[in-house]
C-alpha positions in Angstrom: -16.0 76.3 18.5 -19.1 74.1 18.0 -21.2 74.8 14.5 -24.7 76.6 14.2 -26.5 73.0 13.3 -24.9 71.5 16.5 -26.2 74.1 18.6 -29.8 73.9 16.9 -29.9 69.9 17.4 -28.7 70.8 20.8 -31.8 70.7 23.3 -31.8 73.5 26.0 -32.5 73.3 29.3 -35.8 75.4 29.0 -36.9 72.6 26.6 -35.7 69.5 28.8 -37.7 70.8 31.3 -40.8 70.9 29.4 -40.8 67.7 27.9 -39.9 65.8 31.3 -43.1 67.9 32.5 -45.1 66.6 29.6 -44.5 63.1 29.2 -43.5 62.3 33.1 -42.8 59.0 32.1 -41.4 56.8 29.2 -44.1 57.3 26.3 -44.1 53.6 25.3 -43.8 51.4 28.5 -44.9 54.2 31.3 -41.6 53.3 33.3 -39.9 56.2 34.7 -36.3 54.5 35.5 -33.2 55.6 33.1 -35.6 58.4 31.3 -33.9 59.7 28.4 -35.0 62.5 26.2 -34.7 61.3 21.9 -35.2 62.7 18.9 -38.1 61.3 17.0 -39.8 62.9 13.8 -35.5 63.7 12.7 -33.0 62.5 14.9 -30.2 65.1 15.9 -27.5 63.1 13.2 -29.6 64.5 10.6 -30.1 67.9 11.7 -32.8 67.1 14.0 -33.7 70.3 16.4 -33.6 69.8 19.5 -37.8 71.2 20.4 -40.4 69.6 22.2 -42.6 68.7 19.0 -39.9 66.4 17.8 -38.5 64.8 21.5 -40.1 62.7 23.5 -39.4 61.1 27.0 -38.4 57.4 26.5 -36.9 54.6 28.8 -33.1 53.2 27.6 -34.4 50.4 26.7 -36.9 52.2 24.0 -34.4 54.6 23.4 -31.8 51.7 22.5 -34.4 50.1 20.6 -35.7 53.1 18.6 -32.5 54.2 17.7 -30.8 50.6 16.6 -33.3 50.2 13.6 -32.4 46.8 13.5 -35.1 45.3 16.0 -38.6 44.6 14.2 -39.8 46.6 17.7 -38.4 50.1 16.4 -41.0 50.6 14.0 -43.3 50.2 16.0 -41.9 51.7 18.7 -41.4 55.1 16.4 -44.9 54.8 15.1 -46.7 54.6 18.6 -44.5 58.1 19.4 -44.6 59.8 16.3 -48.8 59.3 16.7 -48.3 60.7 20.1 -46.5 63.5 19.3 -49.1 64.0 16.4 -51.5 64.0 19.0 -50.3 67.1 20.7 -48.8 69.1 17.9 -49.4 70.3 14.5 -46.2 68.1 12.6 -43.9 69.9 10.2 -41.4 67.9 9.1 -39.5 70.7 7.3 -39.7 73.2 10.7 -37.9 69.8 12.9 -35.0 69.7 10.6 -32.1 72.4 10.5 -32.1 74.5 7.3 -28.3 76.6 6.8 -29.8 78.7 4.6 -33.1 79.6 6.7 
């Protein structure tokens, strides 16, 4: 039996449909080969939830990058998404990550 904060990280269907129909393409590069959806604002290992205000459409190659931390590119790389994802929502931090008690 999978836990409650697993299932929030989770992203649905309904919600992986919507982001592929927002972003179309990778947000950084524009290159629509090996799209991935990622977690951006709070990634799903520290109880990131899995809706559209904190995923974004991203190539491997900038989902390999963002998420590795070790590349002077993943900054940057999280700051261009983060400002685009800024750009279409209202950002709060505390309502992307999962809370047991609420």
């Amino acid at each position: 039996m999978r836990s409650t904060r697993s299932k929030a990280c989770d992203i649905s269907a309904k919600v992986r449909k919507q982001v592929k129909e927002r972003d179309k393409w990778c947000v950084v590069c524009g290159g629509t080969y090996g799209l991935e959806i990622a977690h951006i604002f709070i990634n799903r290992s520290s109880g990131g939830l899995g809706v559209k205000e904190n995923l974004a459409l991203l190539c491997k190659k900038h989902h390999m990058d963002l998420d590795s931390g070790k590349y002077r590119d993943s900054y940057a790389i999280r700051q261009e998404v983060e400002a685009y994802l800024k750009g279409l929502y209202e950002i709060n931090i505390k309502k992307l990550k999962y809370n047991k008690w609420g």
